[in-house]
C-alpha positions as CSV (number, residue, x, y, z in Angstrom):
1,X,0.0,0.0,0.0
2,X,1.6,2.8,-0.6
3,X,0.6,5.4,1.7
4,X,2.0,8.1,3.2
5,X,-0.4,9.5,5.6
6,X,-1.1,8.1,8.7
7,X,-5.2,8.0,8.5
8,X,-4.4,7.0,4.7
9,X,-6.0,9.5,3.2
10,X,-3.7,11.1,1.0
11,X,-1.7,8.8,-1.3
12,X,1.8,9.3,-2.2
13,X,2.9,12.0,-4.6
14,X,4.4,10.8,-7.8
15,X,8.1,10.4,-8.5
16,X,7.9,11.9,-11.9
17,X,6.2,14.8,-10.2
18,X,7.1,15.3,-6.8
19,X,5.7,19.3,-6.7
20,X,2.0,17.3,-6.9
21,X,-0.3,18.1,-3.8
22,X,-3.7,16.6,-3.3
23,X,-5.9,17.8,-0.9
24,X,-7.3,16.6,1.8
25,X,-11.0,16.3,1.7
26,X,-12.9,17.0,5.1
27,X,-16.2,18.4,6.1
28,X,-18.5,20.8,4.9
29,X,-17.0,24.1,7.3
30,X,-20.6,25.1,8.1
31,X,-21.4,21.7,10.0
32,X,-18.1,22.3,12.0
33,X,-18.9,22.4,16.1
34,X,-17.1,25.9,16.1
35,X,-19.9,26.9,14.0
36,X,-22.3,25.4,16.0
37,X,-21.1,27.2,19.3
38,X,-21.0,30.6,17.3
39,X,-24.1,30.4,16.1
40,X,-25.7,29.6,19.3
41,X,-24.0,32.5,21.0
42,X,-24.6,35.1,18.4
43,X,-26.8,38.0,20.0
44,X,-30.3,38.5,19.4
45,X,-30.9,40.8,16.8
46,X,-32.9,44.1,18.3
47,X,-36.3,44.2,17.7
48,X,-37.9,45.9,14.7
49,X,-40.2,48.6,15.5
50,X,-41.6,49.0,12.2
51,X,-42.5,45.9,11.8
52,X,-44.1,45.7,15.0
53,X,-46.2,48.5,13.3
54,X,-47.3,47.6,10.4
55,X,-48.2,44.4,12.0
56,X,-50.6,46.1,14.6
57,X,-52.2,48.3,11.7
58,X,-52.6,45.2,8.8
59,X,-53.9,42.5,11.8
60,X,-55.4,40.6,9.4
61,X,-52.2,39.9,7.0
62,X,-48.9,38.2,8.0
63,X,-45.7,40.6,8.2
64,X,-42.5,39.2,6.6
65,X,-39.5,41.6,6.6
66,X,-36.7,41.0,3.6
67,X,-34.6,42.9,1.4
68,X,-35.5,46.6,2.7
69,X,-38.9,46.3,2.7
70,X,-42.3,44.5,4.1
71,X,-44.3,41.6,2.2
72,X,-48.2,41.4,3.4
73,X,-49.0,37.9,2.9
74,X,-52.7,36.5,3.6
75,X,-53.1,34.3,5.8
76,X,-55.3,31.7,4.3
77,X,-53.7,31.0,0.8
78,X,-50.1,32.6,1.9
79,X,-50.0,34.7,-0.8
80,X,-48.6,37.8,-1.1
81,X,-50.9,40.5,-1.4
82,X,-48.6,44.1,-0.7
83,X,-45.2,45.4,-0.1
84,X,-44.2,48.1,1.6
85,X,-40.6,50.3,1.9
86,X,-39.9,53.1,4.3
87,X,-38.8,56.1,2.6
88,X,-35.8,57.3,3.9
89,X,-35.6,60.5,6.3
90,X,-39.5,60.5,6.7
91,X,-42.1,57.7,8.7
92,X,-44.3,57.5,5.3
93,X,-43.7,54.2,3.1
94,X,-44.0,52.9,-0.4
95,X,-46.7,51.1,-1.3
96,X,-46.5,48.0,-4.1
97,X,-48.0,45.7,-6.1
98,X,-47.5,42.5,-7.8
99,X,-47.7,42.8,-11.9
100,X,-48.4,39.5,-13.4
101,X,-47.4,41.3,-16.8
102,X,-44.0,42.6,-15.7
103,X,-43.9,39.9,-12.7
104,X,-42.4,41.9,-10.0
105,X,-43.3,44.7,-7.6
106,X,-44.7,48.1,-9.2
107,X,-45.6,51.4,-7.3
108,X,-49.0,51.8,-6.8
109,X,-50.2,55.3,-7.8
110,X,-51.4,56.7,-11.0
111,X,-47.9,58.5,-11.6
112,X,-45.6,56.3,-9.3
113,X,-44.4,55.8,-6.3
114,X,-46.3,57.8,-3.4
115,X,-45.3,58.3,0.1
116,X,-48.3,57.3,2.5
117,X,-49.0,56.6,5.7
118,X,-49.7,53.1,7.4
119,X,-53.5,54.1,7.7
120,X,-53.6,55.4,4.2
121,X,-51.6,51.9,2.7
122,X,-54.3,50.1,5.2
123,X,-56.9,51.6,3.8
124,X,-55.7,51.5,0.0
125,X,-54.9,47.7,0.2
126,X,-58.7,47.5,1.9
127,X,-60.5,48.9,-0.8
128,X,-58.3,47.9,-4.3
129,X,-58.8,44.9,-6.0
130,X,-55.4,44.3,-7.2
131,X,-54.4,44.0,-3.6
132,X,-57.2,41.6,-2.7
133,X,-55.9,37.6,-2.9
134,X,-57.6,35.3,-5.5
135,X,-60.2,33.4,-4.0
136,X,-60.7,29.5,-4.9
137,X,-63.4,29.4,-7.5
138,X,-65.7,26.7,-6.8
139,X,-64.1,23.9,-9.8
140,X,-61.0,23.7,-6.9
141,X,-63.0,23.9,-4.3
142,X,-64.8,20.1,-6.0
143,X,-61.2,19.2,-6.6
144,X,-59.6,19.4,-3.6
């Protein structure tokens, strides 16, 4: 056998090559118990006011916070039905949209993005059909 390591993992390098270095293969680094002991003693992060907002004001949709901004979901079907984004320097926020034609989030307004208020995005996202889910038409309600 010709080995050279003690565990005999790594095999000999070749005469004809001696400058040849194989590594040696070992775990995955984010299964590693120094990991583990990090991540378990990583601080809390600090609890998000705004988020703690919007959820009193939209009680009726689920709050997910991600990339900068707010996702309303519904709670029934899960889907998402808003977004908002603060605007910088100001407590008003973005409100959004989901276009199936351009599928992603648009500003909702008739010339862009408007800064509003959590009672005024409430209120929009109340009364607009775009923002309402899709409800199950009665052919999946038979099939499921």
């Amino acid at each position: 056998m010709d080995v050279c390591h003690p565990i005999g993992r790594i095999d000999f390098a070749p005469r004809d090559n001696p400058l040849w270095l194989r590594q040696i293969e070992s775990g995955s680094r984010q299964f590693s118990p120094r990991n583990l002991i990090f991540d378990i003693l990583a601080p809390m992060a600090a609890p998000d006011p705004i988020l703690g907002q919007i959820a009193a004001r939209f009680d009726h949709l689920d709050v997910v916070k991600n990339r900068g901004g707010y996702t309303l979901c519904d709670r029934q079907s899960e889907q998402k039905v808003a977004r908002l984004r603060p605007c910088p320097d100001s407590d008003g926020f973005e409100l959004f949209y989901w276009s199936l034609t351009h599928e992603r989030w648009r500003p909702f307004g008739p010339l862009g993005p408007m800064e509003l208020t959590l009672d005024e995005a409430r209120e929009i996202t109340g009364n607009e059909s775009i923002f309402q889910p899709p409800r199950r038409s009665w052919i999946s309600r038979i099939f499921s």
